[in-house]
N, C-alpha and C positions, 0 to 999 in steps of 0.2 A: 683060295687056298694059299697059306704062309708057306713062300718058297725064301730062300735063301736070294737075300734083294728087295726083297719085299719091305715096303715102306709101311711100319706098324703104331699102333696108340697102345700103349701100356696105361688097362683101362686103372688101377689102382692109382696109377701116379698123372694122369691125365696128361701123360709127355707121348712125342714121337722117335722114332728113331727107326735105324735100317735094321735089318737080321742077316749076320755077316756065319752064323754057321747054325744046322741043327744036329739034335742030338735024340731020338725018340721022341717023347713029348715036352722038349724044351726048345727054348731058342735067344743065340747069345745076340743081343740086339745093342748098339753101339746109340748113343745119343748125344746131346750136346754136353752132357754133364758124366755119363758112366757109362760104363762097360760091363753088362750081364747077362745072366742067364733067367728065365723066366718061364715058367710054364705057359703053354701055347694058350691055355684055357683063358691065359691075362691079356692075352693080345689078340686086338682084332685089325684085318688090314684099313689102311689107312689110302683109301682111295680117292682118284681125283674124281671132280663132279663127272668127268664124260666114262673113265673108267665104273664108275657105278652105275649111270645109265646105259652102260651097253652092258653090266652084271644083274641090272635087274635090281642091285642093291639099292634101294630107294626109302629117306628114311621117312619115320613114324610123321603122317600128318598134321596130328594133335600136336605132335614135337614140333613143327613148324610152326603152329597156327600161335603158341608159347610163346617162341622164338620172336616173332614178330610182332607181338602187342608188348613184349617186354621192352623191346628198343622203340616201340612206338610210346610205350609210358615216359621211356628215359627223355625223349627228346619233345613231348608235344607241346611243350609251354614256349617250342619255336616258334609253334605256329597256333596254338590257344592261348590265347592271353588270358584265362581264366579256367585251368586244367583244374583246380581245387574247387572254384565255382559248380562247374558240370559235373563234380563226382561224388560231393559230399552229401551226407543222407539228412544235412538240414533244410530246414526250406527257405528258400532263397527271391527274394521279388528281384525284377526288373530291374528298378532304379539302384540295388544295390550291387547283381551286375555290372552295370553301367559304373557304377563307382569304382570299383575294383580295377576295372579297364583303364578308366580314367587317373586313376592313381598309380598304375604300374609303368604306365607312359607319362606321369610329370611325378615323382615321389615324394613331392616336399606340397601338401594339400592342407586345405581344412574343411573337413566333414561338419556342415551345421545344418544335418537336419535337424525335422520338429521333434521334440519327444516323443516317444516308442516306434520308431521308422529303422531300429537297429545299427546304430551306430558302431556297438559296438560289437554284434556281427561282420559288421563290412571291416572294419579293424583285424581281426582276426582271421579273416577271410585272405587279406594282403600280406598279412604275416606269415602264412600256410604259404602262400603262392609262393612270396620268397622264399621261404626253408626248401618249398619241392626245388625250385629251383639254384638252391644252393647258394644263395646272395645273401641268407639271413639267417646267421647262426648267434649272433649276439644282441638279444632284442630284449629291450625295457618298457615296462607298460607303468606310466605314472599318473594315477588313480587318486581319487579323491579317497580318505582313511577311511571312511563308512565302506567304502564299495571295494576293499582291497579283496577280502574273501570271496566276493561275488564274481570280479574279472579273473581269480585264481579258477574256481570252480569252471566259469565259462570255456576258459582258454580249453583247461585240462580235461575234463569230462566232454564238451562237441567236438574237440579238435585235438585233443591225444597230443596236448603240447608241452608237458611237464614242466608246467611253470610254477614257481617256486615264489615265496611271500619275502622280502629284501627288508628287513629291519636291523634292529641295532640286538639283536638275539642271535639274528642271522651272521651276524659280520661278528660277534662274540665267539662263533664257534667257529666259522670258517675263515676268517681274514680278509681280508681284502678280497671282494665280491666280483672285481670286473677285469679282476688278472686270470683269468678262465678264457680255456678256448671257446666255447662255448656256454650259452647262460641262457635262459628266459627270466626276464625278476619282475616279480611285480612290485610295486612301492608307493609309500604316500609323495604327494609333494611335499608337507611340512616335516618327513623321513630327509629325505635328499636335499631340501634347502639347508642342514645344518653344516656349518662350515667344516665341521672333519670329514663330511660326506661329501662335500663339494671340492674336498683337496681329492679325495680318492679318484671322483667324476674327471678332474682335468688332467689324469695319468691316461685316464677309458678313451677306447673308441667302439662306437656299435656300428651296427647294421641296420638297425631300425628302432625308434623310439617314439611311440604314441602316448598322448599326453589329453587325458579327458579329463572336461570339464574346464580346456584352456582358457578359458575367459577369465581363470582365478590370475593367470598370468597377468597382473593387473599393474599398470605404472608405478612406481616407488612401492613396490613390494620385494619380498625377499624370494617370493617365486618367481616374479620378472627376473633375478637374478639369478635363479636354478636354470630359466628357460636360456637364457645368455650364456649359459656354461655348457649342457649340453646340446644344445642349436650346431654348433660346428663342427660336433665329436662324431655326428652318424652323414649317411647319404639320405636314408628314407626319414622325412617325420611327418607324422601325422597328429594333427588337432580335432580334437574330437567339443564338439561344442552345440548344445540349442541357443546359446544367447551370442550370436559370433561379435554382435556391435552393445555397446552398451549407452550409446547417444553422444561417448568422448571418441573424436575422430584420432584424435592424438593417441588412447591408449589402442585403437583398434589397429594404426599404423606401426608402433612399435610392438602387436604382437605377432604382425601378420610380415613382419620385417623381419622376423628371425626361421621364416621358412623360405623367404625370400629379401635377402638385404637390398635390392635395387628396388622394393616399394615404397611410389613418393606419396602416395596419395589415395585415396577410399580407392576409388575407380579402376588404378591400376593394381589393385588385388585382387581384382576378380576371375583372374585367369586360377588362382589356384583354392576357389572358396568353392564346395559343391553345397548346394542347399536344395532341400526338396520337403513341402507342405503335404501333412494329410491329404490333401483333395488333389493333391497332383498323382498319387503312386496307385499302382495298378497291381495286378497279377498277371500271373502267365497266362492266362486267359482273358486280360485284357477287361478287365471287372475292376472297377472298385474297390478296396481291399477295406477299410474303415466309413461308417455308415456318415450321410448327409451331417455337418456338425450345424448346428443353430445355438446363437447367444442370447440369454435375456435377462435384461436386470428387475429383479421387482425392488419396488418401490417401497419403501417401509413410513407409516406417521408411527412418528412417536407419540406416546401419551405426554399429556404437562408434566406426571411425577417424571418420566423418564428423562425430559428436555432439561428439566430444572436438575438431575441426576448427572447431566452431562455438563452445565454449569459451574455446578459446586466441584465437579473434577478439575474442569478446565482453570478454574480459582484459584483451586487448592494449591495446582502448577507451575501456575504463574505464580504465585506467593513465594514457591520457595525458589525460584528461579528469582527470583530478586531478593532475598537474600543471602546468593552468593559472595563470596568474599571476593573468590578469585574464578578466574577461566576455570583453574580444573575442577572447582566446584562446580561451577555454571555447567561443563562440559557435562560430568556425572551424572546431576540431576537432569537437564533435560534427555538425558538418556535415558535415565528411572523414570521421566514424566511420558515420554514414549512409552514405553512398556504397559504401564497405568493406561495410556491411552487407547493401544490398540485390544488390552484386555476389555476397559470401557467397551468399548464399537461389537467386539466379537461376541459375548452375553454377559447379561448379569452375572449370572453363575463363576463364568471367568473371575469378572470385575470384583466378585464380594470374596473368593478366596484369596485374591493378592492385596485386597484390605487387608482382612483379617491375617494372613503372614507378613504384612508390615508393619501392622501394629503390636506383632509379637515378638518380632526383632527390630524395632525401632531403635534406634542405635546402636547398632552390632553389625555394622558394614565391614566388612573385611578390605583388603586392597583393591578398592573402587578401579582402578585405573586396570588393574590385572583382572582382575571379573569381567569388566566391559570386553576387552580385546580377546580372552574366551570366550563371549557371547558369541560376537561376533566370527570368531572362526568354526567357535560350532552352528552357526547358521551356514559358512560356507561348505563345513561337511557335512551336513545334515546328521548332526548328533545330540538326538533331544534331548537326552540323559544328561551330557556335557553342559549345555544350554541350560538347562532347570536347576541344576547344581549351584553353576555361576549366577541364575541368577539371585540363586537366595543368598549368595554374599552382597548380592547390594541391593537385596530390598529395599533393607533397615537403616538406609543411607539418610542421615540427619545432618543437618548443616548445622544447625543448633536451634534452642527451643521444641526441647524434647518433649514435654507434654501438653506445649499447644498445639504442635503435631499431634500427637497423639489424639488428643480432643477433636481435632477436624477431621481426623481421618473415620472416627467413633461415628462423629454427625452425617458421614457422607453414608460407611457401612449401615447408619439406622433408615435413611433413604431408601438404602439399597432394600431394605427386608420390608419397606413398606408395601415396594410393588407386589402386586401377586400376580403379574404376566409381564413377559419379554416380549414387547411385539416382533420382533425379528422372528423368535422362533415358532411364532402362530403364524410369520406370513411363510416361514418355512412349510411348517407343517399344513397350511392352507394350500400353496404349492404343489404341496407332496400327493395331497389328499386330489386333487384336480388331476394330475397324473396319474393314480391309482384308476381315477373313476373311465379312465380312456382307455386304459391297457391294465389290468388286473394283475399281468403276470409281469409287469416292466421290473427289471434289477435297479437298483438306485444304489448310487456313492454318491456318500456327504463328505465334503473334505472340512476340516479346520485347522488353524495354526496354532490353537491352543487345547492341549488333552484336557483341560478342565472345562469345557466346552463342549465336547464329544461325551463326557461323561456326566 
């Protein structure tokens, strides 16, 4: 019962205060802030823990039971080092546990497993961890350009992380992108390598910044100089990589030195490189998780037309690689004589379509030097559209003697229609057919580097 003295919660305003008079069904109750009157029906007494146990008044269990996993939530990443890990509704293996752990106790790592081991799971898995934990509110994901929409999607759709795409659209509408309390961006690295982006970067600081496909970070590149810029702006970074060494020890130390500047040598980066093979990862069950893998190469004989087909290629190559004028002509053409080459090897079918579209733009090369350097970075983003584009500006690359090229190129395509089989794709399909005859219902995936080849 509210008697006058009585210590009460005015349940509207969630404050306490004493009841210094009543009045019928009111009661003028004094607080730290005012002075009023209040219907009784607002206030209920505001008892100590022993005074409720000896009133009986003892609150709602469910209310406790609330109470207690809610401060158990606030706090458990004291004592779980992977509180995101155990509650999310993705599926999650061992080794990528183990990662998480591993990376929350040294922050500055490189992830190089195999491909599809989920990299880029365990990435977003430490991202979460920190956001729960309040360490990681300004976080960049710098993504190869093909896969920008695909780590937007992952983030935001499995982990509810409202992560947003960072281009030069993006900074058109909103301004300067990294004077925010808060951000998640995702970005290409040829977005952020451009020097007005990189003046913006040396204003930034983040919380976390993960970087796939870092092997692109490559010596005398202008992404080794993206990675130099933001390397010292965050605490947490993560590399995300299947190729972590490339056989240059030197470019492998200067990338592996910008997550750690005291690395002198291969050996002493190993404290912060995690790597784990197919055949090593498990399930929660302790099984297997991807089936026994086996390699085999078969064997191909060419036929004579075929040998003597690879001849006249290899002739035709060398021919015009001698005569060059200069380097950048030399450079060009054995660029275009690669190309020529590896269509040769991959089928006929390849080889006779990039004839015949160089004999139709035979001299109508476009800026050989700027084609090349687009090939090549659409092979590092995996953009074959980009790649096919470039490359029909320098099919038609002639050094000069435009229609004795042309003629030789005529006599190799008549070669070419002479064959009526590609042995490649009979030991293909010989292959194929011996697999069939074991297992009727086996799935197969062909891969090749050229759609003219597949089709």
């Amino acid at each position: 019962m509210i008697t006058v003295g009585s210590r009460v919660k005015i349940k509207t305003k969630n404050e306490t205060g004493t009841v210094i008079e009543l009045k019928g069904e009111f009661a003028r109750v004094i607080t730290t802030t005012a002075d009023l009157w209040y219907p009784l029906e607002q206030l209920e007494e505001d008892l100590s823990l022993i005074d409720k146990l000896i009133s009986g008044k003892i609150d709602d269990g469910l209310d406790f039971i609330l109470s207690i996993d809610a401060y158990r939530l606030l706090t458990e990443y004291k004592f779980n080092p992977y509180v995101l890990a155990s509650s999310t509704k993705i599926q999650i293996f061992p080794h990528q546990i183990d990662e998480v752990t591993r990376i929350l106790e040294r922050p500055r790592m490189m992830v190089a497993d195999e491909v599809g081991l989920g990299k880029t799971i365990t990435a977003a898995l430490v991202a979460s961890e920190l956001q729960a934990r309040g360490l990681a509110n300004k976080l960049l994901f710098i993504v190869p350009k093909a896969l920008i929409y695909k780590w937007r999607d992952e983030l935001n759709n499995r982990f509810e992380m409202g992560a947003e795409i960072l281009d030069s659209f993006y900074v058109k509408v909103h301004g300067d992108p990294f004077k925010r309390n808060e951000f998640r961006y995702v970005s290409s690295m040829d977005y952020l390598k451009q020097e007005h982006v990189l003046k913006m970067i040396e204003d930034a600081e983040f919380d976390m910044i993960v970087v796939d496909e870092a092997h692109k970070l490559a010596l005398e590149t202008d992404r080794l100089k993206l990675g130099s810029k933001v390397a010292p702006r965050t605490n947490h970074m993560l590399f995300l990589t299947a190729t972590p060494h490339n056989g240059n020890n030197e470019d492998y130390i200067t990338r592996m030195k910008l997550l750690d500047p005291y690395i002198t040598d291969v050996h002493s980066a190993s404290h912060i490189l995690i790597r784990n093979l197919k055949e090593d990862v498990i399930d929660l069950d302790g099984k297997e998780i991807f089936p026994p893998r086996s390699c085999k190469t078969i064997p191909i004989r060419l036929s004579e037309a075929e040998e003597k087909l690879h001849r006249m290629v290899d002739e035709y190559i060398s021919k015009r690689l001698d005569e060059a004028r200069d380097r950048r002509e030399y450079n060009a053409m054995r660029f275009l004589g690669g190309i020529i080459r590896k269509r040769a090897s991959s089928s006929l079918k390849a080889l006779k379509l990039t004839l015949e579209r160089r004999i139709a733009r035979l001299g109508q090369a476009m800026d050989t030097e700027q084609a090349i350097r687009r090939m090549r970075e659409a092979e590092e983003e995996f953009d074959e559209e980009l790649y096919e584009e470039n490359e029909q500006n320098i099919i038609g690359l002639s050094i000069n003697r435009i229609e004795e090229d042309r003629k030789e190129l005529i006599e190799i395509l008549t070669e070419v229609e002479k064959i009526q089989e590609d042995s490649k794709l009979k030991a293909l399909m010989d292959f194929l057919e011996t697999i069939k005859k074991g297992n009727p219902e086996a799935k197969i995936i062909i891969f090749s580097e050229y759609r003219d080849t597949v089709d």
